[in-house]
C-alpha positions as CSV (number, residue, x, y, z in Angstrom):
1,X,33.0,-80.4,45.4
2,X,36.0,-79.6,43.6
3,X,37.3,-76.1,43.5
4,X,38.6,-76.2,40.3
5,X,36.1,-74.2,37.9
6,X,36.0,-75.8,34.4
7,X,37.1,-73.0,31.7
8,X,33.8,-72.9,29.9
9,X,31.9,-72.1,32.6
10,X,30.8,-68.6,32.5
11,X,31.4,-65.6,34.7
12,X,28.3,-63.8,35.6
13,X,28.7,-60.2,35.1
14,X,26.1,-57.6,36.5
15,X,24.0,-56.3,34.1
16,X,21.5,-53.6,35.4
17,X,19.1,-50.3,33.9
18,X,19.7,-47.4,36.6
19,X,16.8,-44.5,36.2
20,X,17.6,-41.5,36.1
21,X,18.4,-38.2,34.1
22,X,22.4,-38.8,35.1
23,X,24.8,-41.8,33.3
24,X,25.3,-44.2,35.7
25,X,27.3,-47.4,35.7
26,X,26.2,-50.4,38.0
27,X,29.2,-51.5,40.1
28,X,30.6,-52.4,43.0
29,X,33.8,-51.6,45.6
30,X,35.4,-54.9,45.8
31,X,37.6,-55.8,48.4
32,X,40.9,-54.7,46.7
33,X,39.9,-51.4,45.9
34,X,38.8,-51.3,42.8
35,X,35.1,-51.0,40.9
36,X,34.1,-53.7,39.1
37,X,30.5,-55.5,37.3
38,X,31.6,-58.6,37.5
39,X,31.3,-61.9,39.8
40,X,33.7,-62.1,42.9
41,X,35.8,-65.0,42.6
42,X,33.6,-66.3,45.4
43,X,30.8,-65.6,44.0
44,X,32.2,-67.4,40.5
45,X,33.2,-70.5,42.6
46,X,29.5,-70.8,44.7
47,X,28.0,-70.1,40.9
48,X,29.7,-73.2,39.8
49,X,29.3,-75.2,42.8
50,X,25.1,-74.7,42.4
51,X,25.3,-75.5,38.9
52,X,27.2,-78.6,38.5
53,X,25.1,-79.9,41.6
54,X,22.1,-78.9,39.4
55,X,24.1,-80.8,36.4
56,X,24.3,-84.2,38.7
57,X,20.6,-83.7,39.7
58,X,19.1,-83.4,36.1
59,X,21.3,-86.7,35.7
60,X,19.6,-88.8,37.7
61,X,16.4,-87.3,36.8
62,X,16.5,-88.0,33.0
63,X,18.4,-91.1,33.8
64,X,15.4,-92.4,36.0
65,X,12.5,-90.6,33.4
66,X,14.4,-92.7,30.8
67,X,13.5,-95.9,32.4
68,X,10.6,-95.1,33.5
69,X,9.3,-93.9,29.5
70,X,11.3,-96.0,27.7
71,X,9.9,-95.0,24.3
72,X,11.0,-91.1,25.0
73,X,13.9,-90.3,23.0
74,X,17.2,-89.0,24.9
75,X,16.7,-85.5,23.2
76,X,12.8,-85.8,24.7
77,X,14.1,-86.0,28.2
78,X,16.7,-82.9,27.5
79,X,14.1,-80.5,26.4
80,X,11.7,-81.5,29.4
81,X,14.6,-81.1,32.0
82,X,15.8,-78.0,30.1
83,X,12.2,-76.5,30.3
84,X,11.5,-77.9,33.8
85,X,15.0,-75.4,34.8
86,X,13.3,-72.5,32.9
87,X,10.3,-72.2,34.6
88,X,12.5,-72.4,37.7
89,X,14.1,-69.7,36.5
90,X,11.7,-67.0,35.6
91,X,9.5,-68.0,38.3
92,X,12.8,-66.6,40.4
93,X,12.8,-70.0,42.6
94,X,16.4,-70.5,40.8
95,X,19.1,-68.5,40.8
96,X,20.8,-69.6,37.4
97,X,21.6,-67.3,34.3
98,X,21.2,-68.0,30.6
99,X,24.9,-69.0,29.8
100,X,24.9,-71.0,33.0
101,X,21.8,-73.5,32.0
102,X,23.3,-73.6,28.8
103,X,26.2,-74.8,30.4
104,X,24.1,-77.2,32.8
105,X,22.7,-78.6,29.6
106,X,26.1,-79.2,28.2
107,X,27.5,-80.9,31.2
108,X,24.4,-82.8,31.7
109,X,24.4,-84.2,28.1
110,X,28.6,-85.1,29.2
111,X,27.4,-87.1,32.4
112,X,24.6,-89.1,30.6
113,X,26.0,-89.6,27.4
114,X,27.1,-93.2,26.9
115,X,31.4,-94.3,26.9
C-alpha cells in the first residue's frame, strides 16, 4: 500500500456526548503535547489503508456480480455493495465512518468505471 493519502479522503474527528452536569470536551493528549479530537496521523494513514483495501474488494465483487447477473445495471450492483457495507457498519463488524463509505463508493465507482 501506498502511503500517500489521496486529498479527499476524510479525517475522522471524534465526536462524542459526555454525561454529566459539568461541560466537557472529548479529547485526547497526543504525543506532542497538545489536546486534540481528531485522527492521529497514524490513525489517518491505517483509516485509509482499510478503506481503499475495502475499495479494491467491492471491485472485484461488483465486477464478478456483473458477470454473473448480466441484466443488473452498474448502478444496481453499487447500491447492493453500498448497502452490503452499511449493514456492516451498524451491525459494528466494520469500522468505517459515513464520509469514509462515501469515499469508498467514490473510489470504487473510479476503479470499475470503464477507460
Amino acid at each position: 500500500m501506498s502511503n500517500t493519502i489521496p486529498d479527499d479522503f476524510p479525517r475522522r474527528v471524534s465526536n462524542a456526548s459526555l454525561a454529566g452536569a459539568m461541560p466537557k470536551l472529548a479529547v485526547r493528549l497526543t504525543p506532542d503535547g497538545k489536546y486534540s479530537n481528531i485522527a492521529t496521523d497514524a490513525e489517518h494513514l491505517k483509516a485509509y489503508e482499510n478503506a481503499e483495501d475495502l475499495a479494491q474488494h467491492l471491485k472485484t465483487y461488483v465486477q464478478r456480480k456483473q458477470k454473473e447477473n448480466p441484466t443488473w445495471s452498474l448502478e444496481f450492483n453499487l447500491a447492493r455493495a453500498r448497502k452490503g457495507v452499511e449493514s456492516k457498519m451498524s451491525s459494528g463488524e466494520w469500522d468505517l465512518e459515513p464520509l469514509e463509505l462515501a469515499w469508498v463508493m467514490k473510489r470504487l465507482e473510479e476503479l470499475i468505471a470503464p477507460y
